[in-house]
C-alpha positions as CSV (number, residue, x, y, z in Angstrom):
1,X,-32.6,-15.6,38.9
2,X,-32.0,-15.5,42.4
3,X,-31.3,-18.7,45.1
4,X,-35.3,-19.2,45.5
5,X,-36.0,-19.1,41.8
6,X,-32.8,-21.5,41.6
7,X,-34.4,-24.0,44.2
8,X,-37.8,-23.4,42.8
9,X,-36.9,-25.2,39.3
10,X,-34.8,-27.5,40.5
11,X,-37.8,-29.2,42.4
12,X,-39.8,-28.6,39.0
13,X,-36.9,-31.2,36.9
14,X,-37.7,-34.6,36.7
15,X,-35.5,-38.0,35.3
16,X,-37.2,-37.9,32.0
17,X,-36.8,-33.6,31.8
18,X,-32.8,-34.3,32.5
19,X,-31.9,-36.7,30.1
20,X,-33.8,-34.6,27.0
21,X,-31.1,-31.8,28.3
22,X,-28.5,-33.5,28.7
23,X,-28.6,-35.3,24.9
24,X,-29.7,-31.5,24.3
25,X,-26.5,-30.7,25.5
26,X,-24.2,-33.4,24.0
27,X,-25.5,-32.5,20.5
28,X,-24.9,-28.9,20.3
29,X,-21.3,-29.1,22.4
30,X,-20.6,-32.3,19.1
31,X,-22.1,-29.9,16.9
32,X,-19.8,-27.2,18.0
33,X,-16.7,-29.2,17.9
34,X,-17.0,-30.7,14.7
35,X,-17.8,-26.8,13.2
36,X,-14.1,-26.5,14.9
37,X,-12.1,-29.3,13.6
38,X,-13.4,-28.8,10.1
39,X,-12.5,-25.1,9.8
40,X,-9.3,-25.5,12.0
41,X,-7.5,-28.1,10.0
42,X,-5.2,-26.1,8.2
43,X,-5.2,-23.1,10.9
44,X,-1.7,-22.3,12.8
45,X,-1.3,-23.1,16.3
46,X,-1.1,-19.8,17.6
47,X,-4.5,-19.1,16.3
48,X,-6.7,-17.5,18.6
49,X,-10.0,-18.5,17.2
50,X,-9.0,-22.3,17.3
51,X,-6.2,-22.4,19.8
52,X,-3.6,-25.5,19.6
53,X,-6.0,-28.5,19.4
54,X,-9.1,-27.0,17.6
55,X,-11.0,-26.8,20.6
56,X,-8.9,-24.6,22.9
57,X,-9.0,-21.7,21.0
58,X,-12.1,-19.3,21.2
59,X,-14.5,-20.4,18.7
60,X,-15.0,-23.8,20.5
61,X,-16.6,-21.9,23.4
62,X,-18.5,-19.1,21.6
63,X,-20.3,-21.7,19.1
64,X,-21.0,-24.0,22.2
65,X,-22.7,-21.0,24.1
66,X,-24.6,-19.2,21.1
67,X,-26.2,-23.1,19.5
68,X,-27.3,-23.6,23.8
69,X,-28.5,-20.9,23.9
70,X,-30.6,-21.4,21.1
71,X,-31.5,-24.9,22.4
72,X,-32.2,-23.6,26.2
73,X,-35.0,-20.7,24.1
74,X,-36.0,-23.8,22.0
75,X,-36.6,-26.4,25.1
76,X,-38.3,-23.5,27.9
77,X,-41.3,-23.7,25.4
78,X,-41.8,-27.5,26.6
79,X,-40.3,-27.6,29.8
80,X,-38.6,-26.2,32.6
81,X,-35.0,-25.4,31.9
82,X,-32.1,-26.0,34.2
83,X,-28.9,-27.8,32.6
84,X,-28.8,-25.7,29.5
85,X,-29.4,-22.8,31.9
86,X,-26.0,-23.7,33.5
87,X,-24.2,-24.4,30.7
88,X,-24.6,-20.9,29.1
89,X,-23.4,-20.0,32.3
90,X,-20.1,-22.3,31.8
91,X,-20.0,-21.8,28.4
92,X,-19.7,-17.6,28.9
93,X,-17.1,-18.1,31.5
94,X,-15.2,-20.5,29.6
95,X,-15.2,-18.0,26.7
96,X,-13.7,-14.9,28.4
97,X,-11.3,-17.3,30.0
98,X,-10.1,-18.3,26.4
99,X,-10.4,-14.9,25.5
100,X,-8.3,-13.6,27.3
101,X,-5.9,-16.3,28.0
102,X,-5.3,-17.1,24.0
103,X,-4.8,-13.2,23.3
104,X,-2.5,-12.8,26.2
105,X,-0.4,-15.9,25.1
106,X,-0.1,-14.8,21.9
107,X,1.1,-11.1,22.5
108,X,3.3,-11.8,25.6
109,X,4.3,-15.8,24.8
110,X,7.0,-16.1,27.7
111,X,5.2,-13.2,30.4
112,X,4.7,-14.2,33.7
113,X,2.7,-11.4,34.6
114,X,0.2,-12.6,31.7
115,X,-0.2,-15.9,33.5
116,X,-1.2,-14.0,36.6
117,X,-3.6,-12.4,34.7
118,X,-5.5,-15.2,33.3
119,X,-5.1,-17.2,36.3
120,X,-6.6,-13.9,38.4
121,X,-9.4,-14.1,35.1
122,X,-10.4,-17.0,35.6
123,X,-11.0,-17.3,39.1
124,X,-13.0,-14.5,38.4
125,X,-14.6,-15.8,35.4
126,X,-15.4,-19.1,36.9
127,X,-16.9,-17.6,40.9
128,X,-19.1,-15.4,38.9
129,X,-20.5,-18.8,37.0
130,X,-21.1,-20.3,40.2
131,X,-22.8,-17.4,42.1
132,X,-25.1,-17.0,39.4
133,X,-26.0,-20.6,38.8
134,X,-27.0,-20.9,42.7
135,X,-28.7,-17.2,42.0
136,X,-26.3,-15.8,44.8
137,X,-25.3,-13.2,42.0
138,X,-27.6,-10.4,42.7
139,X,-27.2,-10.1,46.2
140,X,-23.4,-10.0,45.9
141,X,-23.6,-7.5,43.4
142,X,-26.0,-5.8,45.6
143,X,-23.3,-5.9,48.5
144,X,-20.5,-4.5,46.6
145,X,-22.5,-1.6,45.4
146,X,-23.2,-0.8,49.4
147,X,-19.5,-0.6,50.1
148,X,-18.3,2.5,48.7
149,X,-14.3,4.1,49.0
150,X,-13.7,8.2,49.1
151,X,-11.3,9.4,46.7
152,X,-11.2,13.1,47.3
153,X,-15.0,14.3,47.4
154,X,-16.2,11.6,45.0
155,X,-17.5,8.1,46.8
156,X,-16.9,5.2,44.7
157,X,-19.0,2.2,45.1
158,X,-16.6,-1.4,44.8
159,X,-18.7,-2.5,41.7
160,X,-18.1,0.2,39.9
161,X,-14.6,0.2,40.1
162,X,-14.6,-3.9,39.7
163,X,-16.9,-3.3,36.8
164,X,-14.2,-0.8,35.7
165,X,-11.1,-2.8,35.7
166,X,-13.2,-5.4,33.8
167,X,-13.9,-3.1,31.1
168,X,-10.8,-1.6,31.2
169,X,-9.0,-5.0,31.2
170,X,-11.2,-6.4,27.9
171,X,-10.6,-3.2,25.7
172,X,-7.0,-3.6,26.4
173,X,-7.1,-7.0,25.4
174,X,-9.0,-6.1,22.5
175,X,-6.7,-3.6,21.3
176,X,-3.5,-6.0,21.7
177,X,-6.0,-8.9,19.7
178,X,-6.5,-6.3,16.8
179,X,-2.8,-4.9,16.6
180,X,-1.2,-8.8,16.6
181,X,-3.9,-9.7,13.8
182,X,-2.7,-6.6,11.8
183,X,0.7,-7.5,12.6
184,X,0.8,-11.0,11.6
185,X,-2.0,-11.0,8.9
186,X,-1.3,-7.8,6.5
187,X,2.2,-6.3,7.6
188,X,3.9,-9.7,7.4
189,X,2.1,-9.9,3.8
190,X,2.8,-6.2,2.7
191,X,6.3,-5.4,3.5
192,X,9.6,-7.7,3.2
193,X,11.3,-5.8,4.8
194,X,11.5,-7.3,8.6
195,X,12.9,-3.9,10.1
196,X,9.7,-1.9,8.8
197,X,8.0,-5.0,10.1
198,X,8.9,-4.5,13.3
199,X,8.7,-0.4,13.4
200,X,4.9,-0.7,11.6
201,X,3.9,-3.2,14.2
202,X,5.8,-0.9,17.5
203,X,3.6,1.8,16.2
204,X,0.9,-0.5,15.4
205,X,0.7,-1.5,18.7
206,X,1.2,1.9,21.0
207,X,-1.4,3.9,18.8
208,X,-4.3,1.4,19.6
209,X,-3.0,0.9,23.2
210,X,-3.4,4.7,23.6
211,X,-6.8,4.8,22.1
212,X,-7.8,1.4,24.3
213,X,-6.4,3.0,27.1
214,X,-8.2,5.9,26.5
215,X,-11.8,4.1,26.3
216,X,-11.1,2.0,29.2
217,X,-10.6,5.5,31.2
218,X,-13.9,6.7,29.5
219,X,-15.3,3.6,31.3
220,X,-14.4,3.6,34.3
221,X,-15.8,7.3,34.5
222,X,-12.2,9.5,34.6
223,X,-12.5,12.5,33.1
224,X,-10.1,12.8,30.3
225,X,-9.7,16.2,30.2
226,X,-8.3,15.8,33.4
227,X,-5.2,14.3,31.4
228,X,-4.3,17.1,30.1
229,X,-2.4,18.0,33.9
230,X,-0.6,14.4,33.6
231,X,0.5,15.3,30.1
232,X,2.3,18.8,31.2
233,X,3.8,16.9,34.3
234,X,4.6,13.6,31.8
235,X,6.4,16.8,29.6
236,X,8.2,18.2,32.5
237,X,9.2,14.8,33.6
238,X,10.7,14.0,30.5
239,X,12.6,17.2,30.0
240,X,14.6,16.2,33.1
241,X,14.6,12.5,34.5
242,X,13.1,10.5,31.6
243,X,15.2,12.0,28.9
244,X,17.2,9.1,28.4
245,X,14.4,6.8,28.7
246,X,12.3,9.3,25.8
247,X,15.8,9.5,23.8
248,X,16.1,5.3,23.4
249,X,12.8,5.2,22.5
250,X,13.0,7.7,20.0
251,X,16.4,6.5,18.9
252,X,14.8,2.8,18.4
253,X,12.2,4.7,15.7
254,X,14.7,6.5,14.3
255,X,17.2,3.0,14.1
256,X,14.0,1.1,12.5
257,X,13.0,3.7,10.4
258,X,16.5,4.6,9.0
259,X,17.5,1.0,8.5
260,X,20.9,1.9,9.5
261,X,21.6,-1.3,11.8
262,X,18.9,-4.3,10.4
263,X,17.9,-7.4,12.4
264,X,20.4,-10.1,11.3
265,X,23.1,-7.6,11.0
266,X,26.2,-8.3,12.2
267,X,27.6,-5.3,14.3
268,X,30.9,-4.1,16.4
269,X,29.7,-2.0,19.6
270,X,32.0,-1.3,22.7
271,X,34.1,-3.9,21.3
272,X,31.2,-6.6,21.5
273,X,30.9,-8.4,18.2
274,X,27.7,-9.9,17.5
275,X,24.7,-10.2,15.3
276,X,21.2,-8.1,15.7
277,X,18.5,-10.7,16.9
278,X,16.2,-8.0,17.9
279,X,15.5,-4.2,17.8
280,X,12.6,-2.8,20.4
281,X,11.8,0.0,21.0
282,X,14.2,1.0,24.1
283,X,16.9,-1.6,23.5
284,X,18.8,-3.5,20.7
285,X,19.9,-7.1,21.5
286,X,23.0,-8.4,19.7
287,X,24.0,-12.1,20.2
288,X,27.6,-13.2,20.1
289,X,29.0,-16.4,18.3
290,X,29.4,-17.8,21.7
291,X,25.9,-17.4,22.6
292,X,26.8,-14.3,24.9
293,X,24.1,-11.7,24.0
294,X,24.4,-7.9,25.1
295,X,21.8,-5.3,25.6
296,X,22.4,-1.6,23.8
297,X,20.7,1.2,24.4
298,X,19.2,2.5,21.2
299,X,20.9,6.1,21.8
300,X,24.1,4.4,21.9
301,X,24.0,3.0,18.0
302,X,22.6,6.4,17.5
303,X,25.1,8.9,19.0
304,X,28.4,6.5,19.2
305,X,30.3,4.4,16.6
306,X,28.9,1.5,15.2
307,X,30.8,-1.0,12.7
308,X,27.8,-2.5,10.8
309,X,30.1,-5.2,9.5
310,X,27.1,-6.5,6.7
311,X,25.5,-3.4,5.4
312,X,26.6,-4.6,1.7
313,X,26.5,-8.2,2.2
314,X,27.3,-11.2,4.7
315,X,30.5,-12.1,3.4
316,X,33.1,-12.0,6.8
317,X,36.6,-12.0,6.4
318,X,38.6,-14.3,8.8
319,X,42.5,-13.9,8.9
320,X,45.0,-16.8,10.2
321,X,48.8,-16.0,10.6
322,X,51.4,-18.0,10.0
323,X,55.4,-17.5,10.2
324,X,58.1,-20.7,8.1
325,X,61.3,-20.1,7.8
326,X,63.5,-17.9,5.4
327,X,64.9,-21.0,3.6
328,X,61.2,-22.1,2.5
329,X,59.5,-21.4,-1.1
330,X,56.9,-18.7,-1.0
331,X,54.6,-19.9,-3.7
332,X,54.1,-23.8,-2.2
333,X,53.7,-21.7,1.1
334,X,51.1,-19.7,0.0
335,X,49.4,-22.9,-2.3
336,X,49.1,-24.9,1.4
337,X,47.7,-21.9,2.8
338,X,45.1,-21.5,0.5
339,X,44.0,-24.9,-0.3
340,X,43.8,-25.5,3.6
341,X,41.0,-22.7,3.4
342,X,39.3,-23.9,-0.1
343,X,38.8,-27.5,1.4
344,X,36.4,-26.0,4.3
345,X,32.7,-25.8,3.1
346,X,31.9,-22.9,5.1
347,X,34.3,-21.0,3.3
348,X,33.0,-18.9,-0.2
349,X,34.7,-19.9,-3.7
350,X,34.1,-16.2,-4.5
351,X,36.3,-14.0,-3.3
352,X,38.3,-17.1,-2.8
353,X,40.8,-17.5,-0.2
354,X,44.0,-15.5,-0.9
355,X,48.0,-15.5,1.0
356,X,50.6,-12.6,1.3
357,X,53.5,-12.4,2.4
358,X,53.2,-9.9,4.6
359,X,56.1,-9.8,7.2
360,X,60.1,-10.4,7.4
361,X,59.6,-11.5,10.9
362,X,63.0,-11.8,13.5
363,X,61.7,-15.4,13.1
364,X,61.2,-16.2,9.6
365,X,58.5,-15.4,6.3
366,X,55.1,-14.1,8.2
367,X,52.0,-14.8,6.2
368,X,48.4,-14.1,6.5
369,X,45.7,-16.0,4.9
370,X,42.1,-14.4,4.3
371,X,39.5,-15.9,3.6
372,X,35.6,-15.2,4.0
373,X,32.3,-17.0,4.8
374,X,28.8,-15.9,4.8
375,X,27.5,-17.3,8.3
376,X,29.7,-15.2,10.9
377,X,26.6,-15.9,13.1
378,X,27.5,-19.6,13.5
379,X,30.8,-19.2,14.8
380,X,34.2,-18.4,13.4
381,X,36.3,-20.1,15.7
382,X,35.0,-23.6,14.7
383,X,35.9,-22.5,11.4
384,X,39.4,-21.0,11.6
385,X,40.6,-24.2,13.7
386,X,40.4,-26.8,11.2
387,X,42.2,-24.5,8.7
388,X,44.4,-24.0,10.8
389,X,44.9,-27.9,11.1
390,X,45.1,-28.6,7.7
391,X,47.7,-26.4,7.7
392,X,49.8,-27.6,9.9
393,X,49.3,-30.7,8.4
394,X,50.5,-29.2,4.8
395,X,53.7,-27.7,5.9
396,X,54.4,-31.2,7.7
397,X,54.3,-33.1,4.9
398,X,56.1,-30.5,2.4
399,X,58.9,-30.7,5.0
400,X,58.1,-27.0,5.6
401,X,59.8,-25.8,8.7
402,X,57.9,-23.6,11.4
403,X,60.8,-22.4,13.4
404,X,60.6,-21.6,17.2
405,X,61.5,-18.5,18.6
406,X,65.3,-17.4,18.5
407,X,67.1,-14.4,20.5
408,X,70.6,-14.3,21.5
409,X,72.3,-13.4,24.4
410,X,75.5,-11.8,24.5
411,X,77.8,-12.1,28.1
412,X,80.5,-9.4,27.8
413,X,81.6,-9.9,31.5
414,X,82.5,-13.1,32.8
415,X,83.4,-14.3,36.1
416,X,87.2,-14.4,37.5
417,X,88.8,-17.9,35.7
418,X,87.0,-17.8,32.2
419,X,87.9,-15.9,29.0
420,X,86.2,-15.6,25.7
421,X,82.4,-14.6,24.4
422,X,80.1,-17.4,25.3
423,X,76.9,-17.4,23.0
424,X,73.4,-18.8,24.1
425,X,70.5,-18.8,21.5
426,X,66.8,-19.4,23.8
């Protein structure tokens, strides 16, 4: 339709014409939304198909456009045919705008570079609505098909290569769609285990990327046996600068794979002592108590040494030190110590919290209480200070002394007019 055909059946819709479209209209967008809210009830909010509210997801849309569609076929046998003409038009942007936007938000949840891109989609989604409603369409098209770019020998037309990054844009987006459905729908099902989780959907998710990628070159019109040069330079290049960027990635696989070092284990690298929140493929993250969080190359848990302090379980041992004096009883020493410990919930009955004697300090009796809990992630500071409160307390009220430090001094030489040894204890 171009801008005279537009004008021509505009002129050709009257009053009465309108209205029949627009309660047209009304009735199959109602009917759409109530397909929508009865199929979406129960249906996460990270659902693509029905979005956060049942209608912002991409069914909404897609039913809207396929029942006026129908309607606009139906009605053009009676009458001329405008509104429902421009709706489809809406209701087609609209969809690839929710296409795109829904899959993007779902894959890449906290991207900014996805936002650009469906904010740059629908500008584009929403100018191509308008140029074809006022049937400017074909004559753009018509203009970007005249203005051509050389690459090389080969003139390319600036259609083609906005047609390209279309297609090459929507069977990327299809391939991310179908690897997070996999992901979320059968691997989260199949395996417990959330390491192989994470290394099915990594692999999941590069295989179909390659192949999208792939098509979306096939589109466009590259030759893809010209890859094969990019693939011995891509070779080269990795034998000498990208080597450490191929050996994380590797090492990540081989970290998954191996289930050496788990998410939710707690680890010791480089003296950083934390718990895994996350494994990709190029970096591990590990989160301190304190909320620090560090980023370790993959090769590094690979090639250096790594306490994995919960490879058996998630009991953590915590140790508290204290020195009494020599005149105090050892066994009402060590029953303070240990019910101090026992009184804390976050402390485990089992192996329960034990004393030694483990030190004739200069000072007095050195003791060391252990004891273990089975949430080092939450903090073991917060933990290890009212224990050592209560015990405090204890030796208070047993009359338990905790002496200070003592060292003695010795003067050997004293100034003309004294005599003796004169003492002094600090």
């Amino acid at each position: 339709m171009n801008f005279d055909d537009f004008r021509l059946r505009l002129s050709q819709i009257d009053a009465q014409s309108l209205w029949i479209e627009l309660a047209i209209l009304v009735a199959c967008v109602a009917l759409a939304f109530g397909i929508c809210r009865w199929f979406g009830r129960d249906q996460p909010k990270e659902s693509i198909w029905f979005g956060e509210h049942t209608f912002d997801g991409l069914l909404f849309p897609l039913l809207a456009l396929v029942l006026t569609d129908l309607a606009r076929r139906f009605t053009l046998e009676f009458q001329p045919v405008l509104v429902l003409r421009i709706a489809v038009s809406v209701f087609v942007s609209l969809a690839a705008i929710r296409f795109f936007a829904r899959v993007l938000r779902v894959v890449f949840p906290a991207s900014a570079l996805a936002r650009l891109v469906e904010r740059t989609i629908s500008w584009v989604a929403w100018v191509g609505a308008v140029l074809w409603i006022v049937g400017l369409l074909p004559a753009v098209l018509t203009e970007l098909d005249n203005i051509s770019l050389s690459f090389g020998k080969n003139q390319v037309s600036l259609r083609t290569m906005l047609e390209g990054a279309l297609s090459a844009a929507l069977v990327l987006v299809v391939a991310l769609w179908i690897a997070s459905t996999v992901e979320t729908r059968i691997l989260r099902n199949a395996l417990t285990d959330l390491s192989m989780r994470k290394v099915a959907s990594n692999a999941l998710r590069a295989v179909l990327l390659l192949i999208g990628l792939l098509f979306a070159l096939s589109a466009v019109g590259v030759d893809l046996t010209a890859l094969s040069v990019l693939g011995g330079a891509l070779g080269v290049g990795l034998g000498f600068g990208l080597q450490k960027l191929a050996a994380n990635y590797v090492s990540g696989f081989v970290i998954l794979l191996e289930r050496s070092i788990r998410i939710g284990d707690n680890v010791k690298v480089d003296n950083f002592e934390g718990r895994v929140t996350d494994i990709k493929t190029r970096y591990t993250l590990v989160r301190q108590g304190n909320g620090r969080e560090s980023i370790v190359p993959n090769e590094s848990l690979i090639t250096s040494r790594v306490e994995n302090l919960s490879v058996s379980d998630l009991k953590f041992n915590l140790t508290s030190v204290i020195v009494v004096g020599y005149e105090s009883d050892v066994a009402r020493v060590q029953g303070i110590l240990t019910d101090a410990a026992r009184a804390q919930p976050r402390v485990l009955p089992d192996p329960a919290p034990v004393a030694f004697l483990t030190n004739f300090a200069p000072d007095g009796l050195e003791f060391t209480l252990h004891f273990w809990i089975g949430d080092p992630d939450k903090g073991k500071d917060n933990v290890r200070s009212p224990i050592n409160v209560a015990i405090l307390e204890g030796l208070r009220q047993a009359g338990i002394d905790i002496p200070y430090p003592q060292r003695v001094v010795r003067v050997e030489s004293l100034p003309p007019g004294t005599s003796g040894t004169v003492e002094a204890r600090l």
